[in-house]
C-alpha positions, 0 to 999 in steps of 0.5 A, a space after each residue: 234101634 230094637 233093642 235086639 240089635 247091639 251098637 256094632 261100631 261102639 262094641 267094636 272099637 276096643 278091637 279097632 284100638 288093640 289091632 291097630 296098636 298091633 299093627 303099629 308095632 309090626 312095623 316097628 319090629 318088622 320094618 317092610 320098605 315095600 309097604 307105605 306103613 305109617 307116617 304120625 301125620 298122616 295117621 293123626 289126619 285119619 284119626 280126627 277125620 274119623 271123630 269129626 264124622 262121628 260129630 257130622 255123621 250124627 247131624 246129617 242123620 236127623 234129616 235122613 231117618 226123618 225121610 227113611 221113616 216116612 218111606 217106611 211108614 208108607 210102605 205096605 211092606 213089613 220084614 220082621 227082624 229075625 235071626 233068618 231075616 238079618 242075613 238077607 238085610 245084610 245081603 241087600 245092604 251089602 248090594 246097594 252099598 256096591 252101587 253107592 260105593 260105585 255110583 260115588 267114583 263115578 259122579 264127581 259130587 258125590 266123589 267130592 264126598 268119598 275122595 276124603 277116604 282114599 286122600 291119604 298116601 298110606 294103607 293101615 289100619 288108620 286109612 279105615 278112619 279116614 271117613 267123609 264130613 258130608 254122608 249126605 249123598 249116601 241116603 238115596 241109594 238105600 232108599 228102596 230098602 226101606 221100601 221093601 219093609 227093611 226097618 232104618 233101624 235094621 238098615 242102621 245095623 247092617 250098615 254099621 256091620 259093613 263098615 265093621 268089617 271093611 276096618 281090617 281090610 286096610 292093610 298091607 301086613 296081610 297077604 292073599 288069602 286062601 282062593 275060596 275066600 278071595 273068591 267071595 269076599 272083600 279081603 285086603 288084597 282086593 282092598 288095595 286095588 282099590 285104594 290104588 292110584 294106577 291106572 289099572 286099578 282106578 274105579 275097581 273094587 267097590 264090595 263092601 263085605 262080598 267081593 261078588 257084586 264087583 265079579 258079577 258086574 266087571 268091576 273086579 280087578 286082582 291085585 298083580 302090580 305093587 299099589 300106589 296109594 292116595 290119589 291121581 293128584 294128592 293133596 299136599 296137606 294134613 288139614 283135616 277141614 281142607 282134606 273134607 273140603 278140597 274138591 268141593 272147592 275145586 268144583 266151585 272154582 271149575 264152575 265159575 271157569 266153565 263156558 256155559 251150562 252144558 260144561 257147569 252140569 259136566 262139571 258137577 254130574 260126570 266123572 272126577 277127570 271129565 274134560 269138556 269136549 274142544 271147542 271146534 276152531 271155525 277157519 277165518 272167512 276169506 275176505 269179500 273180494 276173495 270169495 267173490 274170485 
């Protein structure tokens, strides 16, 4: 990375620390039975889930800014990296990360990946490090960023930043916030939307720093009902190798089960509750000497 861009996460993660710590310690001098709060299993889940990404994270990136480098290189186009410029990588980033947000509820192999981020039934601060194994899916969906001129290390920056930001928005000790900013950006009322299970909020909210895209493109819906954290069908362990890898394995086993190749595609490529179409029953054939009558 240029050396005029910081290491965002590694200089953000006192602040993860001290806010969390703060927000552990509300809940205890301030006990809300509305809110999910925190559950030490739970929390610790989230914690190693965090450091495992940052071990996985790190394998899956030599193969993609391998291919982000050869975009680049072939590419005509160059953007300088400068104070103007930064704003509008970030804007960009910011929009396609909408559409691979999005993109990621909507294809069940790529839900696989980001359902270990909303598998906890809690929303704190520690949901924010409840993060994938497999990032792997994320690459392509930045790919014409590269191509317009946009160095991967630029890229690397913005990314890092749009995840900064989304930290403090898991939370529920902070309420709604003055409407220009709900309006505009991503803030913890319209995050929780997000994280929620109901049927109203499912697939909503998909902003990572702008809450824009989502009223630009009718996927925004603002929080009215209490939330209900986690998924339509929780997964009943603390195992962090079980919570990266559980839906994974439930593809697998519909894979073998589907009836044929239409199905097996359906399974992998529609949505996480596709159900194949029923199959029409044909009614029994009369028998010859009933037909011949």
């Amino acid at each position: 990375m240029p050396s005029s861009l910081p290491d965002v996460v590694l200089w953000s993660i006192p602040a993860f620390v001290l806010l969390t710590v703060i927000e552990m310690v509300s809940y205890r001098l301030h006990p809300d039975e509305d809110a999910a709060g925190y559950a030490a299993k739970d929390a610790a889940t989230s914690i190693t889930m965090g450091l495992g990404s940052l071990v996985f994270d790190a394998l899956w990136k030599i193969p993609i800014v391998a291919l982000y480098a050869a975009v680049y290189e072939l590419t005509p186009l160059r953007v300088p990296i400068l104070w103007w410029t930064l704003p509008l990588m970030l804007l960009a980033q910011d929009f396609f990360y909408y559409w691979s947000h999005r993109g990621h509820h909507v294809i069940r192999i790529l839900w696989a990946c980001h359902v270990v981020h909303h598998s906890s039934r809690k929303f704190n601060l520690t949901t924010a490090l409840r993060q994938p194994w497999t990032t792997w899916t994320v690459w392509p969906f930045y790919v014409p960023v590269i191509a317009c001129g946009v160095h991967p290390a630029a890229l690397a920056f913005c990314s890092a930043t749009n995840l900064v930001y989304q930290f403090w928005i898991h939370t529920e000790r902070i309420g709604k916030l003055p409407r220009p900013v709900e309006f505009v950006f991503n803030t913890p009322s319209h995050h929780r939307v997000h994280h929620a299970s109901q049927g109203s909020y499912l697939d909503r909210n998909f902003g990572g720093i702008l809450i824009l895209w989502d009223r630009l493109f009718g996927s925004f819906v603002p929080e009215t009902d209490p939330c209900v954290f986690g998924l339509t069908k929780n997964v009943d362990s603390y195992n962090p190798l079980r919570v990266a890898t559980h839906e994974y394995a439930a593809i697998a086993r519909d894979v073998r089960a589907a009836r044929g190749w239409r199905e097996r595609g359906g399974r992998i490529f529609r949505g996480p509750g596709w159900q194949p179409a029923e199959q029409p029953v044909e009614p029994p054939r009369p028998a010859p000497e009933l037909a011949d009558r």
